[in-house]
N, C-alpha and C positions, 0 to 999 in steps of 0.2 A: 318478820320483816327486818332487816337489814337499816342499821339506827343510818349507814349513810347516802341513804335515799333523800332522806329532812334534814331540813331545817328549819332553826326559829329565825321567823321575823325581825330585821334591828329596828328600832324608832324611826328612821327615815323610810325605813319599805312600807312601814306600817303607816306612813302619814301620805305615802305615795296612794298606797291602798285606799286609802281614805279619801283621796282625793277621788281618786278611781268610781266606785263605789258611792259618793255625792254628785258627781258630774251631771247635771241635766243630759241625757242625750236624745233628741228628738226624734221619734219617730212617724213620719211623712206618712199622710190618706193620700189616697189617691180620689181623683175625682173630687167632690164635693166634702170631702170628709179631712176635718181638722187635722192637724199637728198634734202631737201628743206630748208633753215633757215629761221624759219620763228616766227618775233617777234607779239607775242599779240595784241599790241596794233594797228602794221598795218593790220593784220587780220580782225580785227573788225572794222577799221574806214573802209577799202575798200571794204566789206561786205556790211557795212551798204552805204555808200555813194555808192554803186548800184543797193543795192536793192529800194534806195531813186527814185533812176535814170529809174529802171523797176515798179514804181508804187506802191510799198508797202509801207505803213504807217509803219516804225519805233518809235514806242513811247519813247524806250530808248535802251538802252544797261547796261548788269547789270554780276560781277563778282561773281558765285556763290558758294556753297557749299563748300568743304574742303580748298579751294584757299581761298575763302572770311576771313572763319576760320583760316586761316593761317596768312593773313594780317593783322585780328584785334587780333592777340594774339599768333604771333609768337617768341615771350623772353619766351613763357612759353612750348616750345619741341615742340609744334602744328608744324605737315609736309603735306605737299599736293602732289600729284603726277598728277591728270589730272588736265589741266584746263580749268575749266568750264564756259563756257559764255553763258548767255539769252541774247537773241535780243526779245523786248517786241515787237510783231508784229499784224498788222489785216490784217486775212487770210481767209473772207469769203466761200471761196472756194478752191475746190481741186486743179485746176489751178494756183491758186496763190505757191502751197508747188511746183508743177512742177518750178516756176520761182523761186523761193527760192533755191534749189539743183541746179539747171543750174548754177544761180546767183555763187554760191560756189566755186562750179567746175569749173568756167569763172576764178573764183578770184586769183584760185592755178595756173595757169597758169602765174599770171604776178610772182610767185616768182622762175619760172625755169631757170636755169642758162643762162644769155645773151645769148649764143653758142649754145643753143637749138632751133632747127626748131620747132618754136610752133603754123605755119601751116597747119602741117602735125600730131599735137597732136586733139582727141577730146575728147569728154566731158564723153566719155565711159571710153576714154584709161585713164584719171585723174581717173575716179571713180576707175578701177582697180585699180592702180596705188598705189593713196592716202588715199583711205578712210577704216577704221578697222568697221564700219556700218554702217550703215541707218537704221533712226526705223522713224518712222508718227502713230499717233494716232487721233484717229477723232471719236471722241464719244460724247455722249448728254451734259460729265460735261470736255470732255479734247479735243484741238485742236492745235497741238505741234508735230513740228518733230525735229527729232536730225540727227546731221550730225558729229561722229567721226573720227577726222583724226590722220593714224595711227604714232607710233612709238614704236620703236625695247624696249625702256625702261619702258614701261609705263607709261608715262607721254604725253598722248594723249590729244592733240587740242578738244575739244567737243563744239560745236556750236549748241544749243539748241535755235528754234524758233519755242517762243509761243504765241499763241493766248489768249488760257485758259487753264488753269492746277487748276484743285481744291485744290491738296496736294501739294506743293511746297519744300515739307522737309519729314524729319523721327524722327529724336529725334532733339532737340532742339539746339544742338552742332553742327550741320550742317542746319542752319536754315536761315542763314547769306547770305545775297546780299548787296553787293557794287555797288550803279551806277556810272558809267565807265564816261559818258557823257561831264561833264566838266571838268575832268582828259583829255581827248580824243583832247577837243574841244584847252585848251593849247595846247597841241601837234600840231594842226592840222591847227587851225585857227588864234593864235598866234605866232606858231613857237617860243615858250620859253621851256625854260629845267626850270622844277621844285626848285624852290626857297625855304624855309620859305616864304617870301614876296610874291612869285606870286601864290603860293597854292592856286587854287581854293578850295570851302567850297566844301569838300566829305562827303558823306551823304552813312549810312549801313543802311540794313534796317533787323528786326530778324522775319522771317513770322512765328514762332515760338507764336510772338504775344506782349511780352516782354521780349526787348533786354537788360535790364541788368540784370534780371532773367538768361536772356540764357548766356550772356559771364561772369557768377558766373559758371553755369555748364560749361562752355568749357575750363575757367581758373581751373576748381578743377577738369574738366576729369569725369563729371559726366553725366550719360544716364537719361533722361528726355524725356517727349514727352506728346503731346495732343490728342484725339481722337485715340487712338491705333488702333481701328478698320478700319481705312481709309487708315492704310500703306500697301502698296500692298507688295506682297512673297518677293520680294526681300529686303526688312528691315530684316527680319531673316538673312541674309547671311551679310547685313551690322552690324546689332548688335552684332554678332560673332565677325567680325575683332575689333570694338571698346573692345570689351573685350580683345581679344589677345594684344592689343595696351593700354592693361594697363587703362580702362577706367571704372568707377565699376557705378553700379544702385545707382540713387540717395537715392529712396526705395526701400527696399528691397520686400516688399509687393508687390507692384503694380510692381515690374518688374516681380513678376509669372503670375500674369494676363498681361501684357504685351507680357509675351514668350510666352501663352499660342494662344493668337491673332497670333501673329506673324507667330506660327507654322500652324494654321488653314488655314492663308491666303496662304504661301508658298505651301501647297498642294492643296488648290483650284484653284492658277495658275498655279502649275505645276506637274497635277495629277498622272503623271507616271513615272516611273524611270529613260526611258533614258531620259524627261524634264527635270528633278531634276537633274541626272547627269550632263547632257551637262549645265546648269545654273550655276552649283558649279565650271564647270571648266573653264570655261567660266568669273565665277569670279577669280579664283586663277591666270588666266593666265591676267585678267587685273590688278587685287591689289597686285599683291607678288611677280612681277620683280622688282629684286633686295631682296628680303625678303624670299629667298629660304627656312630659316632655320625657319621660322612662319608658314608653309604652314601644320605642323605636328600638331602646337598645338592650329592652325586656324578650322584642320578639325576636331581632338580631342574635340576643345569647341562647335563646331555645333553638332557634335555625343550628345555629355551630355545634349544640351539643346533639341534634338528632341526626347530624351529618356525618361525625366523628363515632357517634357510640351507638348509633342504631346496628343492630346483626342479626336478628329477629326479621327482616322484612324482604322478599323480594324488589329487586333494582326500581320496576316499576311503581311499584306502592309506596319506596322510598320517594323517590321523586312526588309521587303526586303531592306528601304528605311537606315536605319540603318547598315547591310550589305554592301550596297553599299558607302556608306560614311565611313565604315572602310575598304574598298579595296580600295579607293583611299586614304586613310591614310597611308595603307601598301606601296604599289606604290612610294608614297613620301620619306616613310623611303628606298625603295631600290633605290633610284636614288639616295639617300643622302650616299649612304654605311651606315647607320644606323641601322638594324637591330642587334639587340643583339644574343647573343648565349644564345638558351633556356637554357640550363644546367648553365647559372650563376646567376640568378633570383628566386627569388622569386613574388611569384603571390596572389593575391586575386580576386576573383569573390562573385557575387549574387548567392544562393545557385541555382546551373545550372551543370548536366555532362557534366566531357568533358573528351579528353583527348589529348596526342600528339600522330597523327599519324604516324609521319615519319620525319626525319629528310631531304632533299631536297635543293640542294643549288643552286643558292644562300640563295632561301626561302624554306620554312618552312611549311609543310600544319597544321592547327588545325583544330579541329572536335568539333565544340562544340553547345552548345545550348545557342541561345542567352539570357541576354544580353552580349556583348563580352567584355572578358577577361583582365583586368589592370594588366600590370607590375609596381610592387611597382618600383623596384633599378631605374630602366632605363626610367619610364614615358611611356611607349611604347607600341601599343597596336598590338598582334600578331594576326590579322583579317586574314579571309582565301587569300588565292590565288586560284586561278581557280580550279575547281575540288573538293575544300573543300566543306563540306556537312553541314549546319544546321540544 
């Protein structure tokens, strides 16, 4: 292994971590079923110290992507909202991910309020309960399941156990893993609260490849990445929010061959519309609680980029998919009370007819021929509402 992949921890990342790692973070029942408060660090020691207990090989425990990002460079605005944990596992078998889920599920139960009969709870009613997904993959080069638990704010628990994962990252600014292990093992097996003096040596690690390459791009907000062809569809939707979040291409060259990857693979995995739709909202409704007022010029910067860098699509499929990504732009603007009054704007478009059909309140129908329509004054783009014609 290549020493410049790591690094050690300074006292500030290490107190950042600690904070990390102490944070109560709540995770929301649904229906009748309590709140949970529940701190990282015993999620993961009690996790693993049963999955020890059922037979799994834990190799490590590791703090990963935006949180990791956030620990090693957060004086410079870097924010996290889920947090992400890898338990390094060997999971020969399908069997073993059954006792993994179980494992989890067992685990949420010791954080229910004393005063709960938790013999009369099972391991279905948690899953309803607690968990915002479950995803398992089990393929020739990936053997990895994830188990999300939910909460009301976005900042959802995610416990990812893997065996093998080929691509471990997307761009290079989210490339970052902290092993947790002898942070953990002070807590657990010393019973000391974090000193200077008692700091265990913490070790990051950048799967990026090189880590003071990659915390140059995370410190200056720069989009970087390796092998563009290996990020699966969902890097498109993450390189969108890095833009709206103020994050520019390191090159400008290789980020059009970059978008151009990015968009090919987004519509190989998710070749039809309602896929496409249901994955954009599906992302909006995980990254943008609390960031109500981004969600406009989040889906504004995915429109520009699959209009520019799509090539993979007939004309027809482009539109529809375009189309659809400016109705739920519009959508956004009316829940925000945001739509402007046509009659105060001025406008440009790509030479395209159009016109205004009708005035309609609260909205607005346009009729026009794509690609759709920019408001210069207001930023704002007036996409049809139902019934509008392309």
């Amino acid at each position: 292994m290549s020493e410049s992949r790591f690094s050690n921890l300074s006292w500030d990342q290490a107190l950042a971590l600690d904070h990390v790692l102490d944070e109560v973070v709540p995770v929301h029942g649904r229906g009748n079923f309590p709140t949970l408060e529940v701190k990282p660090k015993d999620i993961i020691h009690i996790v693993k110290e049963q999955l020890i207990k059922q037979g799994i090989n834990v190799k490590d425990t590791r703090l990963n992507g935006s949180t990791a990002s956030y620990v090693l460079s957060s004086h410079s605005g870097i924010t996290y909202k889920d947090v992400d944990i890898i338990f390094g596992v060997v999971i020969p078998t399908d069997e073993e991910f059954h006792i993994v889920k179980d494992t989890v599920l067992s685990c949420l139960i010791d954080f229910l309020p004393q005063a709960t009969k938790r013999e009369r709870i099972t391991l279905k009613n948690m899953k309803g309960a607690y968990v915002e997904k479950m995803v398992k993959i089990c393929n020739e080069h990936d053997r990895w399941s994830l188990i999300s638990l939910s909460n009301n704010n976005g900042k959802n628990v995610e416990l990812k156990f893997v065996n093998s994962l080929k691509r471990q990252f997307e761009f290079s600014v989210d490339s970052f893993q902290i092993i947790l292990d002898p942070m953990l093992d002070l807590y657990y097996d010393k019973n000391a609260k974090l000193t200077e003096e008692s700091c265990p040596v913490l070790v990051a690690e950048s799967m990026y490849g090189n880590f003071q390459e990659a915390m140059t791009h995370l410190k200056d907000k720069l989009i970087f990445t390796r092998n563009p062809e290996e990020i699966r569809g969902g890097g498109l939707l993450k390189y969108s929010n890095l833009l709206v979040h103020d994050f520019k291409p390191a090159c400008e060259e290789e980020i059009k061959i970059l978008e151009r990857y990015m968009c090919s693979r987004f519509f190989i995995d998710f070749p039809d519309i309602a896929n496409q739709q249901k994955k954009i909202e599906s992302y909006l409704l995980n990254h943008f609680i609390g960031e109500e007022n981004s969600k406009y010029n989040y889906l504004k910067t995915l429109h520009d980029i699959v209009n520019k860098s799509t090539v993979c699509l007939m004309a027809r499929e482009r539109r529809e998919t375009l189309n659809m990504i400016a109705r739920m732009a519009l959508n956004v603007l009316g829940e925000q009370n945001a739509l402007p009054n046509a009659e105060s704007v001025t406008c440009f478009y790509q030479p395209a007819p159009y016109f205004v059909a009708e005035q309609v309140h609260p909205l607005y129908h346009v009729i026009s021929r794509p690609p759709p329509i920019f408001f210069q004054q207001y930023h704002v783009l007036p996409f049809n509402v139902p019934n509008a014609m392309f």
